[in-house]
ZADRENDREN-428311 format. One record per atom (N, C-alpha, C, O): residue in three letters; x, y, z. Coordinates in Angstrom, 3 decimals. Each point is the difference from the previous one (the first is absolute). Example, Ala and Ser with C-alpha at 12.3 -4.5 7.8 and 13.67 -1.06 7.14 Angstrom:
% residues 2
<"ALA" <13.190 -5.690 7.800>>,
<"ALA" <-0.890 1.190 0.000>>,
<"ALA" <0.900 1.200 0.000>>,
<"ALA" <1.036 -0.019 0.665>>,
<"SER" <-1.386 1.069 -1.385>>,
<"SER" <0.820 1.190 0.060>>,
<"SER" <-0.770 1.090 0.730>>,
<"SER" <0.509 1.108 0.169>>,
This chain:
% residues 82
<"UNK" <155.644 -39.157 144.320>>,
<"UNK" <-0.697 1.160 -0.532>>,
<"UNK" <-0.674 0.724 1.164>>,
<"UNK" <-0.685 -0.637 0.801>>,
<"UNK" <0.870 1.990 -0.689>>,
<"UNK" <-0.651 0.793 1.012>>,
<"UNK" <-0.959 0.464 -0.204>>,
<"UNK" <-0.286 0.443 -1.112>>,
<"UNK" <-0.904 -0.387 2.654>>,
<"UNK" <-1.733 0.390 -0.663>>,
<"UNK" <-0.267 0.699 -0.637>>,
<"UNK" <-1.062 0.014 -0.623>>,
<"UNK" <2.240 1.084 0.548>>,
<"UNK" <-0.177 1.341 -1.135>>,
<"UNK" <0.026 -0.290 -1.718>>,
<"UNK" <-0.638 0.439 -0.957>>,
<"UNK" <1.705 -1.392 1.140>>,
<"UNK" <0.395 -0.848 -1.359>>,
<"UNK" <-1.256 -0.647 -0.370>>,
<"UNK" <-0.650 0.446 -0.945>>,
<"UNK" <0.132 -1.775 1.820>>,
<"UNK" <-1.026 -0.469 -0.519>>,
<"UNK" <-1.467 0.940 -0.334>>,
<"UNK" <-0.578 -0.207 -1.067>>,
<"UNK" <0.053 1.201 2.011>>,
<"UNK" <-1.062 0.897 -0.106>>,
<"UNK" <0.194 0.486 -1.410>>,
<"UNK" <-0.984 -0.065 -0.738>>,
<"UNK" <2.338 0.638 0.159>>,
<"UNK" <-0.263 0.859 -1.152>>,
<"UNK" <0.070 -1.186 -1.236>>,
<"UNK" <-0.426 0.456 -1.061>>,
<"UNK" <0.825 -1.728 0.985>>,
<"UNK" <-0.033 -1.107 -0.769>>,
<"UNK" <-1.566 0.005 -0.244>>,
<"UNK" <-0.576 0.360 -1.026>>,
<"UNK" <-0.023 -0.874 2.281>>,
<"UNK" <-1.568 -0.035 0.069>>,
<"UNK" <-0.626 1.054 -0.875>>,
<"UNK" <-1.094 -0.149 -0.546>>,
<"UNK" <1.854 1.235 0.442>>,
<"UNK" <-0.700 1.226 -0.277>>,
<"UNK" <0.388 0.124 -1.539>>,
<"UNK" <-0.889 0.409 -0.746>>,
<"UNK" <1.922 -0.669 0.288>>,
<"UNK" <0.069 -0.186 -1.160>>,
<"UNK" <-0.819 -1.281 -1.013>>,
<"UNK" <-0.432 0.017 -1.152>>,
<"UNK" <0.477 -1.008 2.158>>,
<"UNK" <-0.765 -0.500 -0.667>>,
<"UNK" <-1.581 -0.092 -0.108>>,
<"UNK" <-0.671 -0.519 -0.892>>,
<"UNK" <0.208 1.261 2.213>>,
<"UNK" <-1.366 0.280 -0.336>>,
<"UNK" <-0.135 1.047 -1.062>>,
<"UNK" <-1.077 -0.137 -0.581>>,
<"UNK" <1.680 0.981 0.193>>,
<"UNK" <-0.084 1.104 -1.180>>,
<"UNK" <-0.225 -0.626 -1.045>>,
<"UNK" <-1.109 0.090 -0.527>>,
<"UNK" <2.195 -0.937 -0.063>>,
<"UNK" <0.097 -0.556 -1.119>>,
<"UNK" <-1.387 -1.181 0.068>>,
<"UNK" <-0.670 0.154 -1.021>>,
<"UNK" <0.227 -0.984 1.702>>,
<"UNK" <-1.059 -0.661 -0.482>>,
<"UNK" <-1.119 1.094 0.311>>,
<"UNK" <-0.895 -0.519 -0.666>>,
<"UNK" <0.455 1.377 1.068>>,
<"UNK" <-0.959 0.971 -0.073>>,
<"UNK" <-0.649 -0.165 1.001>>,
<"UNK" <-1.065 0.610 0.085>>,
<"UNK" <1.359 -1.218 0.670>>,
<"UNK" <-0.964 -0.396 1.240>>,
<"UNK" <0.212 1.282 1.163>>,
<"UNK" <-0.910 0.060 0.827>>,
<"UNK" <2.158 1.096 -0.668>>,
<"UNK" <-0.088 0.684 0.422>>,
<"UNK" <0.019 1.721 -1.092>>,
<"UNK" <1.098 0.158 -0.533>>,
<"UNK" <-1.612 0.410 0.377>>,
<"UNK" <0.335 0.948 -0.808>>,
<"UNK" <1.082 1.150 0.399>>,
<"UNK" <0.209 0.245 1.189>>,
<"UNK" <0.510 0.492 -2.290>>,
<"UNK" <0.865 0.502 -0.313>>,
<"UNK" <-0.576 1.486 0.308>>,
<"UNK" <0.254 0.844 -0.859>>,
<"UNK" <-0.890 -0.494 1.823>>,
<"UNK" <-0.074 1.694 0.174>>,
<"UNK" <0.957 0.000 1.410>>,
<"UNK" <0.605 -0.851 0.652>>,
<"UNK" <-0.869 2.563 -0.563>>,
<"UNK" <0.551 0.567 1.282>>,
<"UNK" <-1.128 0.161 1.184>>,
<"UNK" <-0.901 0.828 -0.127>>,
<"UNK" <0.985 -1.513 1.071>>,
<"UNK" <-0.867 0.642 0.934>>,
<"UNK" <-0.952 1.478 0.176>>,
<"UNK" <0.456 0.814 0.803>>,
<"UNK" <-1.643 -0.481 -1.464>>,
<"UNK" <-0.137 1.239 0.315>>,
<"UNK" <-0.912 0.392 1.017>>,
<"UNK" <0.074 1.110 0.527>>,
<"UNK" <-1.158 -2.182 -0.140>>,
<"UNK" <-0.521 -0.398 1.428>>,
<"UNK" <0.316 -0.978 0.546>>,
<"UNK" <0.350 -0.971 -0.671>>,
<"UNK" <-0.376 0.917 2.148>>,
<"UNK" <0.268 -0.605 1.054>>,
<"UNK" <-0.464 -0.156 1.337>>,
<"UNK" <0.078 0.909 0.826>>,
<"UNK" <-0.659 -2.268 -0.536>>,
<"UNK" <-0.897 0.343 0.822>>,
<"UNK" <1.187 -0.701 1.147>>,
<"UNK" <0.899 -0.701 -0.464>>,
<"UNK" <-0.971 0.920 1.778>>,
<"UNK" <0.886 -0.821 1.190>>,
<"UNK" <-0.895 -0.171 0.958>>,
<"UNK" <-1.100 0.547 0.092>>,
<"UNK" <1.632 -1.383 0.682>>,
<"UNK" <-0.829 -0.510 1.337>>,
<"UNK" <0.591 -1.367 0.056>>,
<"UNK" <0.678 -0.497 -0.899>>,
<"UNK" <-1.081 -0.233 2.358>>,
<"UNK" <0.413 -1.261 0.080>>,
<"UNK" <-0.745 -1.114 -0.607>>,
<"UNK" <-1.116 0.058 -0.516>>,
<"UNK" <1.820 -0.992 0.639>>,
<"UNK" <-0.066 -1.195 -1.159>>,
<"UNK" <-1.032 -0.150 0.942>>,
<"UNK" <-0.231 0.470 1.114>>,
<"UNK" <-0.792 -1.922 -2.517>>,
<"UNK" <-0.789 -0.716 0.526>>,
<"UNK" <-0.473 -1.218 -0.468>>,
<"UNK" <-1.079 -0.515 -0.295>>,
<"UNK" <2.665 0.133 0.342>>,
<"UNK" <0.267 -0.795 -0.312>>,
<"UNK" <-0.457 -0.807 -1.945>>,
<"UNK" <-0.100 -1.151 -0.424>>,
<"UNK" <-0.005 2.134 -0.023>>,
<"UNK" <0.198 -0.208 -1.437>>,
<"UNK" <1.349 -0.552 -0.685>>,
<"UNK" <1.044 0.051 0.651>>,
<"UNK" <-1.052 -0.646 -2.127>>,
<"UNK" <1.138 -0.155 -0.374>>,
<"UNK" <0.806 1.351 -0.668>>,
<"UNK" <-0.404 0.843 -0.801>>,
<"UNK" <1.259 -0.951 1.243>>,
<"UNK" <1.319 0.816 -1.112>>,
<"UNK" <0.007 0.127 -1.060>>,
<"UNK" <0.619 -1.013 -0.324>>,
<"UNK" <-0.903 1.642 -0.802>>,
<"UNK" <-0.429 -0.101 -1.104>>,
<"UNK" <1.893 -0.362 -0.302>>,
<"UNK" <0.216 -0.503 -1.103>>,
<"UNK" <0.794 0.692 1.826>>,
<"UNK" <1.223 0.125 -1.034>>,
<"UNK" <0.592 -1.763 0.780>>,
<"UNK" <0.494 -0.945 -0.615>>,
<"UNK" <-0.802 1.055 2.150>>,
<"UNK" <0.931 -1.277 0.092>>,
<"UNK" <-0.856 -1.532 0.594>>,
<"UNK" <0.465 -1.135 0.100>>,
<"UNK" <-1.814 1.626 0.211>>,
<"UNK" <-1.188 -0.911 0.244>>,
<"UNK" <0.189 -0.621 1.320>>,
<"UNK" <-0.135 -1.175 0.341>>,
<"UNK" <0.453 2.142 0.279>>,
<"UNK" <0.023 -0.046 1.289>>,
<"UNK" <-1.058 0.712 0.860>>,
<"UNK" <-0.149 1.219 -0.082>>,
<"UNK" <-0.666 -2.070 0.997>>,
<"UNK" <-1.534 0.825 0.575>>,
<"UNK" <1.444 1.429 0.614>>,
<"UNK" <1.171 -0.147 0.352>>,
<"UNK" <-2.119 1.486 -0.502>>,
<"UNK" <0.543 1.104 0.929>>,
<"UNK" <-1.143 0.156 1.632>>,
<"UNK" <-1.132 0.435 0.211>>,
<"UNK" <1.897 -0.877 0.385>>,
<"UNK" <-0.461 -0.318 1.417>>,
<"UNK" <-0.630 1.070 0.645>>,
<"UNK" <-0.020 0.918 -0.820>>,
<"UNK" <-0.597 -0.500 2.048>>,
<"UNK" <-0.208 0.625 0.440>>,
<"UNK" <0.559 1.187 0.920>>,
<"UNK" <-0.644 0.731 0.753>>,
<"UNK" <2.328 -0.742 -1.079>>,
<"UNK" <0.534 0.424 0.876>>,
<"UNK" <1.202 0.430 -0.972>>,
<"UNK" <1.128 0.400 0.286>>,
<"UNK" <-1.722 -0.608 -1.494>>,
<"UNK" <0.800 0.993 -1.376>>,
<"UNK" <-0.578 0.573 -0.474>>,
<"UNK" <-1.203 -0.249 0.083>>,
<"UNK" <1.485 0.987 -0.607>>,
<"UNK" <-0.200 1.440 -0.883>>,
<"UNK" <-0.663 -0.857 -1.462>>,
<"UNK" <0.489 -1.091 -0.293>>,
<"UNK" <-1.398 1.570 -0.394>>,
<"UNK" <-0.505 -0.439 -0.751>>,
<"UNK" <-0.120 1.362 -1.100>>,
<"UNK" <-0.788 0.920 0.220>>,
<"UNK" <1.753 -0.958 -1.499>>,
<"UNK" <-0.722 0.962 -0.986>>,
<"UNK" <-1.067 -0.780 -1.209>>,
<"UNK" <0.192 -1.113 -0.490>>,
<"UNK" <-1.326 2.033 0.193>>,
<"UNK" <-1.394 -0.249 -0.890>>,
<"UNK" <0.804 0.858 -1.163>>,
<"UNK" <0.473 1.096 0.301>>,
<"UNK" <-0.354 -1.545 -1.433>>,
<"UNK" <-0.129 0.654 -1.489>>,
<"UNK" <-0.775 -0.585 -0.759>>,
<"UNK" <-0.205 -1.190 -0.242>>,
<"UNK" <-0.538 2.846 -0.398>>,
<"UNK" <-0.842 -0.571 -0.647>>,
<"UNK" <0.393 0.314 -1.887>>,
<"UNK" <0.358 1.159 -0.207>>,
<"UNK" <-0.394 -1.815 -0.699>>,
<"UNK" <0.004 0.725 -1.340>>,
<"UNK" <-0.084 1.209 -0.261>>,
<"UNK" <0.199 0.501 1.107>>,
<"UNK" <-0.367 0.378 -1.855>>,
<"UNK" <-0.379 1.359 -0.291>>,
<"UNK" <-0.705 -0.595 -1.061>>,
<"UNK" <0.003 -1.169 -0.385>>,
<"UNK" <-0.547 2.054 0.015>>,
<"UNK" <-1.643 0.356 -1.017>>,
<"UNK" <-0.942 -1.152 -0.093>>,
<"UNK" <-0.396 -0.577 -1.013>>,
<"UNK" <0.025 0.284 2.664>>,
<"UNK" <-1.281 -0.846 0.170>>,
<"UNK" <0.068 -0.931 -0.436>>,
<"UNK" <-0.854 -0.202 -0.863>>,
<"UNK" <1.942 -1.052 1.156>>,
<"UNK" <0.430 -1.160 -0.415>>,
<"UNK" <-1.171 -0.895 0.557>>,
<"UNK" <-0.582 0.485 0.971>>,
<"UNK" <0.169 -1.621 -1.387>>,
<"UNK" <-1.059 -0.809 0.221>>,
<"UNK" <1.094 -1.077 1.204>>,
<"UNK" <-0.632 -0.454 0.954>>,
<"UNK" <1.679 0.204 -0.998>>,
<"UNK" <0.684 -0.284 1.257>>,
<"UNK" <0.330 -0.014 0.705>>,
<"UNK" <0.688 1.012 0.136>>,
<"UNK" <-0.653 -1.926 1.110>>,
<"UNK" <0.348 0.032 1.199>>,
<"UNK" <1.428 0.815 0.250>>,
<"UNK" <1.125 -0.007 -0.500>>,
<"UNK" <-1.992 0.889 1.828>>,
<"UNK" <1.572 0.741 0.450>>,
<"UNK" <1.216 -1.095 0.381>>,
<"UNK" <-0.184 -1.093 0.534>>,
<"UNK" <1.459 1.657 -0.938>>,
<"UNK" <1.134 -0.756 0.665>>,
<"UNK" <0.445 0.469 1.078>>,
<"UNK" <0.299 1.192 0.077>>,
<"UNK" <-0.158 -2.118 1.064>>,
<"UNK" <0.865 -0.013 1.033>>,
<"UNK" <1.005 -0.545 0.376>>,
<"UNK" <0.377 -1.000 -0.611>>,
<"UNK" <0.104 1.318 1.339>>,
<"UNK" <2.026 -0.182 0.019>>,
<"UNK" <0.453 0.481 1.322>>,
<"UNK" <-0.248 1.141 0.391>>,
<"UNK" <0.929 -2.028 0.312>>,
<"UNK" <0.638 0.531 1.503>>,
<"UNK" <0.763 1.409 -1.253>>,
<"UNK" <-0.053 0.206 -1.213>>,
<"UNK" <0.818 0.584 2.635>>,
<"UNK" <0.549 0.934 -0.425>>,
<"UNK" <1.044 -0.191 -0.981>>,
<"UNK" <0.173 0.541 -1.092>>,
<"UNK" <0.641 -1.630 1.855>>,
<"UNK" <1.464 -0.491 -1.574>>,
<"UNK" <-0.196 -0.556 -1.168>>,
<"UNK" <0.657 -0.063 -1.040>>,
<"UNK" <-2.027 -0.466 1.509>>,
<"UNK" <-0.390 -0.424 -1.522>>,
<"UNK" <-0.134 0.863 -0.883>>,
<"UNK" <0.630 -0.138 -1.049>>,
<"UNK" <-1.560 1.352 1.258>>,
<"UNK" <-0.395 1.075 -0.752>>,
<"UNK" <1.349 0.635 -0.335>>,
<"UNK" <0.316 -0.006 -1.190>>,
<"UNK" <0.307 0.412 1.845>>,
<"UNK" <1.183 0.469 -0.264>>,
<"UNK" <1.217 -0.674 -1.109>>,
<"UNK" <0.735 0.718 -0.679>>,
<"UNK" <-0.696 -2.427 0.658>>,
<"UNK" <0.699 -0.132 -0.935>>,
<"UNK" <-0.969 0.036 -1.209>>,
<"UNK" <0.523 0.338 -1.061>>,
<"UNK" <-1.624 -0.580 1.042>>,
<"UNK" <-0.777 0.110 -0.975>>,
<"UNK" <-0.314 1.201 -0.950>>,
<"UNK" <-0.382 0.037 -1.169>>,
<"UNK" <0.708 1.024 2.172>>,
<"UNK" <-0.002 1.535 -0.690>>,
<"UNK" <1.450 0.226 -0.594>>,
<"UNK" <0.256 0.482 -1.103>>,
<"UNK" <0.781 -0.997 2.210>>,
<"UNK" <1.150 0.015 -0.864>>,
<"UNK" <0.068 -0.431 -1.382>>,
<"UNK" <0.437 0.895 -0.723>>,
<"UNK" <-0.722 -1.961 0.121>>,
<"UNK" <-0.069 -1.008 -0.971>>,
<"UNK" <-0.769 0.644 -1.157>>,
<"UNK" <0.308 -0.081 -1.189>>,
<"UNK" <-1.303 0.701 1.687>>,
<"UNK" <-0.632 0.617 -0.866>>,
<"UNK" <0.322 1.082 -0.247>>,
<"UNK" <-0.482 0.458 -1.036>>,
<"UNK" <1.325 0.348 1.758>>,
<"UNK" <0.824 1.320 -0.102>>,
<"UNK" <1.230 -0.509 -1.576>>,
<"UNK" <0.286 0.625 -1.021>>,
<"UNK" <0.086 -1.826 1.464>>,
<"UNK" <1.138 -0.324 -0.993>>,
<"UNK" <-0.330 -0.459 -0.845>>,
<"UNK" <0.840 -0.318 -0.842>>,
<"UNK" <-1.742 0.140 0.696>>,
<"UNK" <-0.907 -0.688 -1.377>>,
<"UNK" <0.671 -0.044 -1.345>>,
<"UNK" <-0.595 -0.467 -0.971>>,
């Protein structure tokens, strides 16, 4: 299975147990990692990757998600195909 394969697996299955939600990106924060986890593959994003911040829309009481860049990306895919 290729990382692209497994990332959007991950991503499907974070949808379905709810642990990641089903919107479209409409803010986005970037900058480098610091070393937080991946909200999609739980991998720290290091200091020398790109780190995207999403946050909920309409003042969610939860923590922003972060995601190296491919993560976010199969994750938006997934949720695109919903």
């Amino acid at each position: 299975m290729s990382m692209e394969q497994r990332l959007q697996h991950a991503a499907r299955a974070g949808l379905a147990s709810g642990r990641l939600p089903r919107v479209q990106s409409q803010c986005i924060w970037g900058g480098y990692g610091r070393g937080d986890v991946c909200s999609l593959c739980g991998e720290p994003i290091r200091s020398h990757e790109v780190e995207f911040e999403v946050t909920e829309a309409g003042g969610s009481t939860r923590p922003a998600f972060k995601f190296h860049i491919t993560c976010h990306e199969a994750w938006q895919l997934e949720c695109a195909l919903g």
